[in-house]
Structures are given as C-alpha cells and as structure tokens.
C-alpha positions as CSV (number, residue, x, y, z in Angstrom):
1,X,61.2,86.4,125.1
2,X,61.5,85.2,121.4
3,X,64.3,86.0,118.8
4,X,64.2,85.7,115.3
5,X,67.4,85.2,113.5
6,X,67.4,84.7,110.1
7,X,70.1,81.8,108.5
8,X,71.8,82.0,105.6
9,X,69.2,80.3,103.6
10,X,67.0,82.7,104.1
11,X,64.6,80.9,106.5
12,X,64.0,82.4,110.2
13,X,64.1,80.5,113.1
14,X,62.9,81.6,116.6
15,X,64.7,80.3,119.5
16,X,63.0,81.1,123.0
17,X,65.2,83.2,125.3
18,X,64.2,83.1,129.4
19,X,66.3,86.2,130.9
20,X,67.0,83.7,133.7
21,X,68.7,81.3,131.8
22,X,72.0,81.5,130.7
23,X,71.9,78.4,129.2
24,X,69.5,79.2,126.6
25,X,72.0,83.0,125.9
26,X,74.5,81.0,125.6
27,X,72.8,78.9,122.8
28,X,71.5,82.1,120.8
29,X,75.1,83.1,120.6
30,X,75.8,79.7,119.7
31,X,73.4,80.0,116.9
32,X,74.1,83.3,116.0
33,X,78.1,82.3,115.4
34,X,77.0,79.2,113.3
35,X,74.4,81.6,110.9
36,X,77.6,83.8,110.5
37,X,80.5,80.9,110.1
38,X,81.0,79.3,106.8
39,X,80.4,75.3,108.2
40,X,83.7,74.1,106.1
41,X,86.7,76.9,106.4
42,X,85.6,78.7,109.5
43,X,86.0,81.7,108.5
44,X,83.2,84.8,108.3
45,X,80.5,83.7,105.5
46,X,78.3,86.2,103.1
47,X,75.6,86.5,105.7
48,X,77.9,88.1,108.0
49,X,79.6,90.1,105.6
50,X,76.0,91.3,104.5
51,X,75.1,92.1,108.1
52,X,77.9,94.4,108.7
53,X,78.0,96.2,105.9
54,X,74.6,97.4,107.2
55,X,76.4,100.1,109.1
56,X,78.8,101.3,106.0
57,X,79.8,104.7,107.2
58,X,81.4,105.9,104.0
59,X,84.4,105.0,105.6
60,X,86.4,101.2,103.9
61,X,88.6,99.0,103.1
62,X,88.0,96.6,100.4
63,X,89.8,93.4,99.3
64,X,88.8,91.2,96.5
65,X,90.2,87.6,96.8
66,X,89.6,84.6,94.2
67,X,91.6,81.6,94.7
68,X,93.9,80.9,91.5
69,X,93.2,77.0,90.0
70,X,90.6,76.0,92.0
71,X,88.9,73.8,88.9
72,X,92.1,73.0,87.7
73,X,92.9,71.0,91.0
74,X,89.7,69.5,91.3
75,X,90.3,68.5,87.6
76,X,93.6,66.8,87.8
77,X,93.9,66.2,92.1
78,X,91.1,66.2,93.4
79,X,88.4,67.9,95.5
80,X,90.2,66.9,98.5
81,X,93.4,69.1,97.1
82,X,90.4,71.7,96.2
83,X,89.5,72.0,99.8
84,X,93.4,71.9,100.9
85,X,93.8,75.2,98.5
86,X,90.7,76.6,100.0
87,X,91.6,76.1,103.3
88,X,94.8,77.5,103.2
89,X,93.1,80.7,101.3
90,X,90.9,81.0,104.6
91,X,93.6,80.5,107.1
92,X,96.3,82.9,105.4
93,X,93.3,85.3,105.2
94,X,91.9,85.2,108.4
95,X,95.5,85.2,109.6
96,X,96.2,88.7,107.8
97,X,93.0,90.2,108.5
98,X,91.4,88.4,111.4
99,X,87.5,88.5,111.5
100,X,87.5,90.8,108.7
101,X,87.9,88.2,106.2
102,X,85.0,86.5,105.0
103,X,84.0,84.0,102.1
104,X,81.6,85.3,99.8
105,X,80.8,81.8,97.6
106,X,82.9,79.6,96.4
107,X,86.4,80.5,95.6
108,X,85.6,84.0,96.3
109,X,86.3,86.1,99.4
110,X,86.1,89.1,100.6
111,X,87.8,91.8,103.3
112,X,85.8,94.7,104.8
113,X,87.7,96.8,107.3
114,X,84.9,99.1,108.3
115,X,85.9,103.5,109.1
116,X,88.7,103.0,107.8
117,X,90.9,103.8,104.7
118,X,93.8,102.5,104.2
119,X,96.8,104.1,102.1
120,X,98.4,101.9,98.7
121,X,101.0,101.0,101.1
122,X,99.2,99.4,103.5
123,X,97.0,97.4,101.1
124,X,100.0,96.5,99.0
125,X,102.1,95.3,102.3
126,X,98.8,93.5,103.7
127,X,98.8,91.7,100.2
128,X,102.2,90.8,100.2
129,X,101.8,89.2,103.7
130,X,98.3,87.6,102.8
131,X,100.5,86.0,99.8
132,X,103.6,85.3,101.9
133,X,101.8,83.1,104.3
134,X,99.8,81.1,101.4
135,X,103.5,80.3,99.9
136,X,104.1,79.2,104.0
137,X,101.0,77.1,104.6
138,X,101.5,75.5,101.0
139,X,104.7,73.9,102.1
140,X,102.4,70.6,103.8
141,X,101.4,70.2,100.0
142,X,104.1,71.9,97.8
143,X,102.9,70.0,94.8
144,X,99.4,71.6,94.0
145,X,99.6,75.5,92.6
146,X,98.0,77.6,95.7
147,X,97.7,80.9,95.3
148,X,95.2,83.5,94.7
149,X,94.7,87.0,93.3
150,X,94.1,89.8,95.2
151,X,92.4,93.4,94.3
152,X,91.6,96.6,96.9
153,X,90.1,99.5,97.1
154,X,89.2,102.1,99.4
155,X,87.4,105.3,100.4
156,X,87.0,108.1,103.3
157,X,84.4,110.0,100.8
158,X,81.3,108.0,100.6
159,X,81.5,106.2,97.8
160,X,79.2,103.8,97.0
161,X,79.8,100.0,98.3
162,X,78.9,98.7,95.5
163,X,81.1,100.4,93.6
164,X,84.1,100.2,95.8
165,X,83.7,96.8,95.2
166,X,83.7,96.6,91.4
167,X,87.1,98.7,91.7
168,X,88.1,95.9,94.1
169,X,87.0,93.0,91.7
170,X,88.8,94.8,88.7
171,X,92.0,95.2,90.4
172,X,91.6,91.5,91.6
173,X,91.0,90.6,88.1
174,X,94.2,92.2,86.8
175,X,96.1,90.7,89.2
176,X,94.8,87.3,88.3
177,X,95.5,88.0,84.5
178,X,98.8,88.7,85.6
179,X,99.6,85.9,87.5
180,X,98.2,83.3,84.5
181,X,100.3,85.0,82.3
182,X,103.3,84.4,84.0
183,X,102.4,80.9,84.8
C-alpha cells in the first residue's frame, strides 16, 4: 500500500506502507509528525493548523499571538536572542495550551481549541497565564524584552473562521498598541 502525504512545501511524497511491517508504520507516523512540527520550536506548524481546521464545526476558540520586539532584538542582540524570544513564546504557549498551539510564520502564532467556546474569563485567565509563564521562562535571559500580544475570539454560532480570526488579529493588535505604548 502507498500513502501520499503532502509536506509543508507543498510537494507530495509517497512512502510505501506493507501491512506487515511495523517498521515502515512507524516511519509514516514519523513522517507524518515531522510534516506537522515546526523543525526549530517544536511546536504545531501552519500545515497542521490548516489540516485541522478542516473539520471546523462552527464550534472555537481563537488566539492571536505575535511576539513583541522580535526585529528589535535581532537588531541590537542578535538572532541568537531572536530565537531565545521565540522559543520561549513556543514553550509558554505550548505549555498553556498544549497541542493546540501552533506557529503560523514567523513571529506569528496561533491557538485553535476546536467545539469549543470559551467565555472572556477563560480567555482572559488563559492569557494571563500564557504571559505569566513568558515573564518565568525570561528569567534565563532577563536582559532582552520578551513578551508578546495576545488577541481572542470565539463562537458556538457558525461564524466564519476567517473571520473569527480577523476579530482575533484585531484584539491581538490592540493589545500590542497597548503594550508599545506603555513601553
């Protein structure tokens, strides 16, 4: 038997699958996990995110996260410190909400918690926690400005993904205006 799986660059690659080798399972889901894994945080990437919001139900959770400074470290630390302030974005987020979290490109990520939709409260007290742990993991390198902004949204009546995403992004957006203001 043949599977197809398609990679995150778009190109398909077959792997040959012989129901009486495990071996050869075991590298499919070996494959599978590596199309799915961003390669430098370890975290869900865009294909995956892409592939489960196949079976939207009408039913989310949405949170919009963009890393606060990124160029700005890069700039003046360097890209090593970049990928310190990423990293710690990906493990406080992947900490808060497990294998919902997932990296959409660059210093963007993304949460989709699938059937279910979540009151202010619990967004606002999962933000606070996702925040909470950056200020945590930042203590190996108190010197560079992690943080990151965070916008949700969420639905039980249909609305479009697409859309429940823009409201995402906006509320991310203010939150980010908000923290360069006060910084």
């Amino acid at each position: 038997m043949a599977l197809k799986v398609r990679d995150p660059s778009n190109k398909a690659k077959t792997v040959e699958v012989n129901a009486s080798n495990s071996g050869a399972v075991d590298e499919v889901e070996e494959l599978k996990k590596k199309l799915y894994t961003d390669s430098v945080l370890g975290c869900n990437n865009r294909a995956k995110y892409e592939e489960d919001i196949k079976s939207y139900s009408g039913v989310a959770t949405l949170f919009s996260v963009d890393a606060n400074n990124l160029k700005y470290i890069n700039d003046t630390f360097s890209h090593e410190a970049g990928d310190f302030l990423l990293s710690v974005v990906a493990k406080a987020g992947m900490k808060v909400w497990s294998n919902h979290f997932y990296r959409s490109g660059g210093d963007e990520f993304l949460v989709y918690i699938p059937d279910v939709a979540q009151s202010n409260d619990d967004c606002d007290a999962q933000t606070k926690a996702f925040k909470d742990e950056l200020v945590e993991l930042n203590k190996e390198k108190p010197e560079l400005p992690v943080s990151a902004a965070v916008g949700f949204a969420y639905t039980s009546s249909g609305v479009d993904l697409k859309a429940l995403l823009e409201e995402a992004d906006q509320a991310m957006y203010e939150d980010k205006r908000a923290y360069k203001e006060s910084h």
